[in-house]
C-alpha positions as a Markdown table, in Angstrom:
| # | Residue | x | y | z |
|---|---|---|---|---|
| 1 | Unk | 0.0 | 0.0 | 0.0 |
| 2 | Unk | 1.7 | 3.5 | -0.7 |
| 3 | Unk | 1.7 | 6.2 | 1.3 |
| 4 | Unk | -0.1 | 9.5 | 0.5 |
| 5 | Unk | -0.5 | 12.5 | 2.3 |
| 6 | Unk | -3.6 | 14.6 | 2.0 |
| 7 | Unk | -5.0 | 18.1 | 3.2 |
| 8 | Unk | -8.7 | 18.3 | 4.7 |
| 9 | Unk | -10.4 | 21.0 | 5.8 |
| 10 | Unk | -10.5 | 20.9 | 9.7 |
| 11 | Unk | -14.4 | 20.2 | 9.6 |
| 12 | Unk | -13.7 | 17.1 | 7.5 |
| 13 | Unk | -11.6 | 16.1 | 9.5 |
| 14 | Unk | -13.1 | 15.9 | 12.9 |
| 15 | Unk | -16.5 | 14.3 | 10.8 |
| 16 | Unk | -14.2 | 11.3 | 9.3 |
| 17 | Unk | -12.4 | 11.1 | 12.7 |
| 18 | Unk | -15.7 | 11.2 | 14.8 |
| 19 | Unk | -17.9 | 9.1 | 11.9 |
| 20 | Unk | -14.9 | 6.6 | 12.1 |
| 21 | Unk | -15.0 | 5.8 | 15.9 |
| 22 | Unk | -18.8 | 5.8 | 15.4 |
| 23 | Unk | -18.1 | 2.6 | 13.6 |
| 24 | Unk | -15.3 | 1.1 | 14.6 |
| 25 | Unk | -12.6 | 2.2 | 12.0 |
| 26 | Unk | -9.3 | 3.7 | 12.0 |
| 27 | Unk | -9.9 | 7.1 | 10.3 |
| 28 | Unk | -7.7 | 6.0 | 7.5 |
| 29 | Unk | -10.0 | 3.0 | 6.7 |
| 30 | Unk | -13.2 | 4.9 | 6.9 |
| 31 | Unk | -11.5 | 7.3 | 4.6 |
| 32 | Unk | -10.3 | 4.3 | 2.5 |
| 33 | Unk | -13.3 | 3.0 | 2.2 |
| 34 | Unk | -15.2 | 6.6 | 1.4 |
| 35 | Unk | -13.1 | 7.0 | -1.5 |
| 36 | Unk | -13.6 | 3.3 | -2.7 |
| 37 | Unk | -17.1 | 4.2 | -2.7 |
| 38 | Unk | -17.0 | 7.9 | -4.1 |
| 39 | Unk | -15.0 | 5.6 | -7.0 |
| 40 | Unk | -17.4 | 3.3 | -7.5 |
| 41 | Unk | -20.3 | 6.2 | -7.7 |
| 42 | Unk | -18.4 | 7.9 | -10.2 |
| 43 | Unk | -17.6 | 4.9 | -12.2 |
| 44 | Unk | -21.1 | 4.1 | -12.3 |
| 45 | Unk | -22.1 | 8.0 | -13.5 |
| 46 | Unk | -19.5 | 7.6 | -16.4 |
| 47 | Unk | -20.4 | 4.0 | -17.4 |
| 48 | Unk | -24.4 | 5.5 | -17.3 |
| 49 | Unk | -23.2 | 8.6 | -19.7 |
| 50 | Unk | -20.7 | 6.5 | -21.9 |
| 51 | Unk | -23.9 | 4.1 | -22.3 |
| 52 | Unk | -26.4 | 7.3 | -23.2 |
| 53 | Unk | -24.1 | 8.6 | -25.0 |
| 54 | Unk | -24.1 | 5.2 | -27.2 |
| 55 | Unk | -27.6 | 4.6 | -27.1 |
| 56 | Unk | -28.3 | 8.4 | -28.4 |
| 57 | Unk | -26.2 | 7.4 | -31.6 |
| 58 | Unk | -27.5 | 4.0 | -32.4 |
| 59 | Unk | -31.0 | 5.6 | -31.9 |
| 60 | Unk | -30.1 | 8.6 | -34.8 |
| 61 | Unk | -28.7 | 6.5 | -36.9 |
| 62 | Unk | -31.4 | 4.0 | -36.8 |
| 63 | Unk | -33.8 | 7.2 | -37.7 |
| 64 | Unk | -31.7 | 7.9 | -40.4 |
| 65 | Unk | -32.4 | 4.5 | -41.5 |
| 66 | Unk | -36.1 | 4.1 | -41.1 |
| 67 | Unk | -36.3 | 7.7 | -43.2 |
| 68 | Unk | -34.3 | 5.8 | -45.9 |
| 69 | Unk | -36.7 | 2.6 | -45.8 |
| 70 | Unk | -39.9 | 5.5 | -46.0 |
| 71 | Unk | -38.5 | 7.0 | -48.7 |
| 72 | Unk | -38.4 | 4.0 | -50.2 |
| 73 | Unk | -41.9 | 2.6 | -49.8 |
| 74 | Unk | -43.4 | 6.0 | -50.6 |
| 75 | Unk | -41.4 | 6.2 | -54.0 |
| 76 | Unk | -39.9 | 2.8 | -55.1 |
| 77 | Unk | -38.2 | 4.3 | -58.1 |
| 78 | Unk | -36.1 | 7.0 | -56.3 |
């Protein structure tokens, strides 16, 4: 595990530290495990937004598509 050093503001602090003991954790692992789940969260938000964003084109091109196929059955010869 490396070692990283980090600046919180003062109320953040004493809420991790005071959470922490609340639960039986060092403050390190609640904060360990906050971040592991702030990850998660945000891995989640960008999996969502890289699956929108996927979904929005399949869903124009496939109205591209279905105007072709209209165009067609209104005017066969075109």
């Amino acid at each position: 595990m490396r070692l990283i050093s980090v600046k919180l503001p003062e109320e953040l602090l004493r809420a991790s530290t005071r959470i922490a003991e609340a639960v039986g954790l060092t403050r390190a692992e609640y904060i360990r495990r906050a971040l592991e789940e702030a990850n998660r969260r945000t891995e989640r938000r960008l999996r969502a937004k890289r699956l929108g964003d996927a979904s929005r084109r399949v869903r124009e091109e496939g109205m591209r598509v279905n105007a072709e196929f209209a165009a067609i059955e209104h005017e066969p010869d075109a």
